[in-house]
C-alpha positions as CSV (number, residue, x, y, z in Angstrom):
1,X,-46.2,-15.1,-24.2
2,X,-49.6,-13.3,-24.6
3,X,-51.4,-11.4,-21.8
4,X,-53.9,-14.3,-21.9
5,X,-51.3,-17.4,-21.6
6,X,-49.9,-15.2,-18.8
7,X,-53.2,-14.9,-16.7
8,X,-53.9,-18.6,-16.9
9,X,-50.7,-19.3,-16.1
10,X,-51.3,-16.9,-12.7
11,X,-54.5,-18.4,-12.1
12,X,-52.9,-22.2,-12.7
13,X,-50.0,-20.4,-9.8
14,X,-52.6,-19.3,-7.6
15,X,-54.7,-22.6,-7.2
16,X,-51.5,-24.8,-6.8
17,X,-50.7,-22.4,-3.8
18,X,-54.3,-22.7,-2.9
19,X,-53.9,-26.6,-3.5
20,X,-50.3,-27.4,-1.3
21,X,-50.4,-29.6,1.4
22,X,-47.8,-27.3,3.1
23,X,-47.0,-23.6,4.4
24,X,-43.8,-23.8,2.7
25,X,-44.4,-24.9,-0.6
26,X,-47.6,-22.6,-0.6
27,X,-45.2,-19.8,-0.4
28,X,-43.4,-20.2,-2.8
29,X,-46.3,-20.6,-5.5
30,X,-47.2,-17.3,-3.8
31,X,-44.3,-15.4,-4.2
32,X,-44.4,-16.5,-8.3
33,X,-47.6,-15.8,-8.7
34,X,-46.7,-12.2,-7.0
35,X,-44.2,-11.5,-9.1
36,X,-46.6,-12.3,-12.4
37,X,-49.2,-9.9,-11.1
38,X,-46.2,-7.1,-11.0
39,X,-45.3,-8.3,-14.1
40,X,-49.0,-7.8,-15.8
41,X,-50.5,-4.8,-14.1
42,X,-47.0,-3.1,-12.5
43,X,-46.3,-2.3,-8.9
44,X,-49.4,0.2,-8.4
45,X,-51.3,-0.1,-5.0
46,X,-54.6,-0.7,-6.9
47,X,-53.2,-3.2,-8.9
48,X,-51.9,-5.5,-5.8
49,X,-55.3,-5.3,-4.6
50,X,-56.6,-9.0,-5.1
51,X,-60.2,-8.7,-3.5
52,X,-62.9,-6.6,-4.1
């Protein structure tokens, strides 16, 4: 999978958590889409760092 298939497929993660009609299935998008961001930009402080 390229880096690009694997952002959109983050961003398509983060707006199903952002879309779920409850706290439990919202958690779990947000734990996969976690573990993608580790997976593109590695465990760093900076790179866990979502908002500007």
């Amino acid at each position: 999978m390229t880096t690009t298939q694997q952002l959109v497929q983050l961003m398509q993660l983060e707006e199903r958590a952002r879309t779920c009609t409850n706290r439990a299935e919202a958690r779990l998008f947000i734990a996969d889409a976690e573990a993608a961001k580790r997976k593109l930009w590695g465990n760093s402080a900076d790179a866990l760092r979502t908002h500007f």
